[in-house]
C-alpha positions in Angstrom: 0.0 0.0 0.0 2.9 2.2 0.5 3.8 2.1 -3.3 0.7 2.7 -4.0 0.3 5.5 -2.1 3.6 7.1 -3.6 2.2 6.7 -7.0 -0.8 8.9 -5.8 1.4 11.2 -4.2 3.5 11.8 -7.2 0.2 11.9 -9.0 -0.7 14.8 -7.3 -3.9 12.3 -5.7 -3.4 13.4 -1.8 -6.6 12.3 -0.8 -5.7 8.6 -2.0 -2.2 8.6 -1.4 -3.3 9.3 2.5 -5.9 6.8 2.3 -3.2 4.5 1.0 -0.4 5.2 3.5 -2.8 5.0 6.5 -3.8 1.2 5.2 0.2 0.7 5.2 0.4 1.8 8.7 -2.7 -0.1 9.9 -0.8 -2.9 8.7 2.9 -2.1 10.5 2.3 1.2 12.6 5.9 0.9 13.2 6.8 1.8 9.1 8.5 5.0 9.3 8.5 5.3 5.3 4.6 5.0 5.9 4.9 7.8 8.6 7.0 10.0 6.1 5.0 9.5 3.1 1.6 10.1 5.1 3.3 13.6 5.9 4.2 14.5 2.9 0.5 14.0 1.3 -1.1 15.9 4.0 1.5 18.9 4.5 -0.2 20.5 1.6 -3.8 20.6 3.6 -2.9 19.7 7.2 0.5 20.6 8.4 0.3 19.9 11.9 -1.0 16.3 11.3 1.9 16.1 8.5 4.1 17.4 11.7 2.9 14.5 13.9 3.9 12.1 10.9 6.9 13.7 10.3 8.0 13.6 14.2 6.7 9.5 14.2 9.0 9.0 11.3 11.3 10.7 13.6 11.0 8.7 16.7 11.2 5.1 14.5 14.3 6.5 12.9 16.2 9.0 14.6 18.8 9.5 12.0 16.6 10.0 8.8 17.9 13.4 7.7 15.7 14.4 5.4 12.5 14.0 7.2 13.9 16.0 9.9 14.4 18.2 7.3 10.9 18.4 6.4 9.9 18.1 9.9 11.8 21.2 10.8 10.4 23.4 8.0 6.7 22.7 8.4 7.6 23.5 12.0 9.1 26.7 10.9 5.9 27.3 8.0 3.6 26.9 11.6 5.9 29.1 13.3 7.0 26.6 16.2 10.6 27.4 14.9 12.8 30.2 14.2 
């Protein structure tokens, strides 16, 4: 479902793409690709829940660079950071 859900993302389908990726993580909650991806589709209409996907992704793998990159600028787009 994860692949699937990329495809959607890079589709531009967010609304499937999340429906996708939340059927990945129903399936392993502990996927921190799934946690990643799930941000990405929903930072465009819900940062802070793409926040709390991007800081899961972070907790299940703490030394993913580049979604602590995207963690810290949708942070800084809600102005949590400076």
């Amino acid at each position: 479902m994860n692949n699937l859900g990329a495809i959607y993302l890079a589709q531009g389908n967010n609304d499937r793409a999340v429906e996708c990726f939340e059927k990945a993580l129903a399936l392993d909650p502990e996927w921190s690709d799934a946690h990643c991806n799930l941000g990405l589709a929903k930072r465009s209409t819900d940062l802070a829940a793409a926040c709390a996907s991007f800081r899961r992704a972070v907790e299940l793998r703490p030394r993913q660079v580049d979604v602590l990159l995207l963690l810290a600028a949708a942070l800084e787009t809600l102005g949590r950071i400076q």
